[in-house]
N, C-alpha and C positions, 0 to 999 in steps of 0.2 A: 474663679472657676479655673479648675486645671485644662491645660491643652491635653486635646487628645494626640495621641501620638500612635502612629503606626508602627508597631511593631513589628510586621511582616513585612514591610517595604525596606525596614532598617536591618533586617538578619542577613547574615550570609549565605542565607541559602541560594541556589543554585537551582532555577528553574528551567528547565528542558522540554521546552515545545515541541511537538510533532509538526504543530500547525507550520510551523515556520518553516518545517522541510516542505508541504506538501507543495506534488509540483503540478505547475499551474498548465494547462491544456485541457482540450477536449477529451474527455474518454467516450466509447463507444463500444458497442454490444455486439457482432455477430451470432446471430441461433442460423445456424444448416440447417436448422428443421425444417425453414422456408424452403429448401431446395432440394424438399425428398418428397416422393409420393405420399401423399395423403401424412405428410411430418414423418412418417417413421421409416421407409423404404428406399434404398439409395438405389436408382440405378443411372449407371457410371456416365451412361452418354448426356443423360439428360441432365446431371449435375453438374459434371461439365459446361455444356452447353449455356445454363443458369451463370456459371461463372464466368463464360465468354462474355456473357450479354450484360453483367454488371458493373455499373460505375465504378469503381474502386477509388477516383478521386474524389468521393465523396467522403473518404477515411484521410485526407490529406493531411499531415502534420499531428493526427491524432491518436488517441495511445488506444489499440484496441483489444477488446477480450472477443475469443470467439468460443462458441460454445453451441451444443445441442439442447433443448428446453423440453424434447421430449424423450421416452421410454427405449428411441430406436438403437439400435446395438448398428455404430459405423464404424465402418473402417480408420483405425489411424490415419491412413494416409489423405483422407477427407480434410479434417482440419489441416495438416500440413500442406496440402492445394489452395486451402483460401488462406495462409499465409503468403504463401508464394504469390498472389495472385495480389495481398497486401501491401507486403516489400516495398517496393517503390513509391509508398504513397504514407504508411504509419508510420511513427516516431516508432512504436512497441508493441507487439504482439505477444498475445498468453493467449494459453488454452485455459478454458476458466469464464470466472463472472466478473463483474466489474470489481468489487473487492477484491479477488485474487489475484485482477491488477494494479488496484492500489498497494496491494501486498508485494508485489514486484519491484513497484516501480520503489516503494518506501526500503523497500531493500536493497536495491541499487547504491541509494541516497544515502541510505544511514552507513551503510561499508564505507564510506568515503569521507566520515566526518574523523576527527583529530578529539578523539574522548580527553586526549591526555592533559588538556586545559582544565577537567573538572576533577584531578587529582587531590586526595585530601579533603574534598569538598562534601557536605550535604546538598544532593541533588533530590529537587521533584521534579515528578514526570507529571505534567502539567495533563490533568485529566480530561477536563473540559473543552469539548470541543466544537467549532463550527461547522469543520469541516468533515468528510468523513474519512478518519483515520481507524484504518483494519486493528483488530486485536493484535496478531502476526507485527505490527509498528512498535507498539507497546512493547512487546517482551524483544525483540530485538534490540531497541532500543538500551533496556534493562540490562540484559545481557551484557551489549555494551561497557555501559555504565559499569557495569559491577568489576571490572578491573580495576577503576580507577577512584571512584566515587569511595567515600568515607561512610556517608550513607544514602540510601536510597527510598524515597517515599515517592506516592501517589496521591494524585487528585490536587487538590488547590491548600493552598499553605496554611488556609483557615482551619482545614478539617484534613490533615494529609494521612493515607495509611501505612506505615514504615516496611517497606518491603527487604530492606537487607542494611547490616551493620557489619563493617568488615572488623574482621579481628584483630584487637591490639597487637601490635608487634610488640616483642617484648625486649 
């Protein structure tokens, strides 16, 4: 009987996890809608007031999105108040959902890696995930990559989809 042999653990490709950026903490939600009349109507004293009276260390060390969940048309400087009011107490603040903080924070992250290691290389962008990694992770990522990388596919090495082959230099 022949040995099976792995062929995908023996190639040189060059696998590119998201998973392994993502970073690890609490994220958390703020909706303002809780702190408008009836969700849709802001008025200033009583939303205030609402932000005097709230915990904010209850957002301690964690990365938050704040956001309206309903129809009402608020003021910018709304969200800008319950940041201010965050400050002291979150790692990160966005306006947005929580994906648009995962989108954040994974663009923080990935500006700061050293592509330059996967020069000349066939790289995957490791599809499957456990975690939730935003679409906006992916193409950033890609992007990345595409200076560097020889070529570039998606998904798992089994069944990968070839996203970009740089051109021969000649």
């Amino acid at each position: 009987m022949e040995e099976i042999v792995n062929k995908v653990a023996n190639s040189a490709l060059e696998v590119f996890d998201l998973e392994d950026y993502y970073p690890k903490g609490i994220r958390a939600q703020i909706d303002i809608s809780q702190w408008l009349l009836e969700g849709l109507l802001l008025k200033e004293k009583d939303f205030r007031e609402h932000l005097n009276n709230h915990d904010w260390s209850l957002y301690q060390d964690q990365y938050v999105a704040i956001n309206c969940s309903t129809d009402a048309i608020v003021p910018a400087w709304a969200s800008i108040l319950v940041a201010v009011q965050l400050a002291p107490y979150a790692k990160k603040i966005v306006n947005g959902n929580i994906e648009d903080l995962d989108s954040a924070l994974y663009e923080e992250l990935l500006s700061k890696i050293d592509y330059s290691i996967y020069e000349n290389k066939a790289v995957i962008i490791k599809g499957c995930s456990k975690k939730p990694v935003p679409m906006r992770a992916y193409i950033i990522a890609a992007h990345n990559l595409q200076a560097f990388a020889r070529s570039i596919m998606y998904g798992e090495a089994c069944s990968a989809v070839p996203l970009f082959k740089s051109k021969k230099k000649v």
